[in-house]
C-alpha positions in Angstrom: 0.0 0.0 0.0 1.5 3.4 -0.7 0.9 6.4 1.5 -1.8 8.0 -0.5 -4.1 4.9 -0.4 -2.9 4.7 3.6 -3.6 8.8 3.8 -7.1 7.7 1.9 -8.5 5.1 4.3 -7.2 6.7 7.7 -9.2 9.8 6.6 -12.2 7.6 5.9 -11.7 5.5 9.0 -11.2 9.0 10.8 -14.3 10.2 9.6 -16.4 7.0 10.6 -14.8 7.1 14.1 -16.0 10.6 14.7 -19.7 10.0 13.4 -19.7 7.1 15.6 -18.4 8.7 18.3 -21.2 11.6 18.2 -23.7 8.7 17.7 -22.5 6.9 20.7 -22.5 10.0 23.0 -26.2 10.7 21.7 -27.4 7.4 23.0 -25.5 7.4 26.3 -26.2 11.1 27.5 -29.7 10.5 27.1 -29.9 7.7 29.2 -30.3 8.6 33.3 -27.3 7.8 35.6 -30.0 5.5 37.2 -30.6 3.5 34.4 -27.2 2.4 33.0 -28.7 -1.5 32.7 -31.1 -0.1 30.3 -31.1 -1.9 27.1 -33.7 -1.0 24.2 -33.1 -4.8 22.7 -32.6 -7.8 24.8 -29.9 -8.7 22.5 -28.0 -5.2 23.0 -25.9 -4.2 25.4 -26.6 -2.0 28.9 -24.9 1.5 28.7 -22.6 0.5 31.2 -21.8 -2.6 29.0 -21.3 0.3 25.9 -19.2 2.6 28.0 -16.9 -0.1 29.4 -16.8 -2.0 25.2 -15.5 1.9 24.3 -13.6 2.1 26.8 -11.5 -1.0 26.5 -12.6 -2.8 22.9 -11.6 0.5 20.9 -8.4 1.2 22.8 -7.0 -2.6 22.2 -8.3 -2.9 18.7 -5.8 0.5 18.0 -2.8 -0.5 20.4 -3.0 -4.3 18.2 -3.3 -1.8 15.0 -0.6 0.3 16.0 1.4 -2.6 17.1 1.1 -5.2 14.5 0.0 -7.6 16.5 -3.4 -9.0 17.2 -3.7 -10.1 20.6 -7.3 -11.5 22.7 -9.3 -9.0 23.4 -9.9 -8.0 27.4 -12.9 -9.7 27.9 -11.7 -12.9 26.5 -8.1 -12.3 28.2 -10.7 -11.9 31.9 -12.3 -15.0 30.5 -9.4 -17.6 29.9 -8.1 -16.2 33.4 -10.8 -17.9 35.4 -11.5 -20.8 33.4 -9.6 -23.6 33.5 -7.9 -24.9 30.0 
């Protein structure tokens, strides 16, 4: 890849991150402090569960970008640490 196609999807994948981001902080300001297990789908997450997948999912899905190495995510690295093999 040369840098003008690297320059072209970083400014795209820029782009996406920051409409996503304003999406995200939409949904989770308009829910009440006292309802952070609220879910609007069983099948979705709480916006707890949302805060703490932005918190940590986004963060180690750049540090393995940024690294060149893909490494378990946290929750399956919290996961294999109390189950036995």
């Amino acid at each position: 890849m040369d840098s003008q196609s690297a320059k072209t999807i970083a400014d795209f994948l820029i782009t996406d991150f920051h409409n996503e981001m304003q999406t995200t902080e939409r949904i989770l300001t308009a829910v009440p402090l006292n309802r952070l297990d609220y879910r609007p789908d069983q099948k979705a997450k709480t916006g707890l569960g949302l805060v703490r997948h932005l918190a940590l999912e986004d963060e180690w899905l750049l540090n393995c970008i940024a690294n060149g190495v893909f490494t378990p995510p946290p929750m399956i690295r919290r996961l294999r640490h109390h189950v036995p093999s």
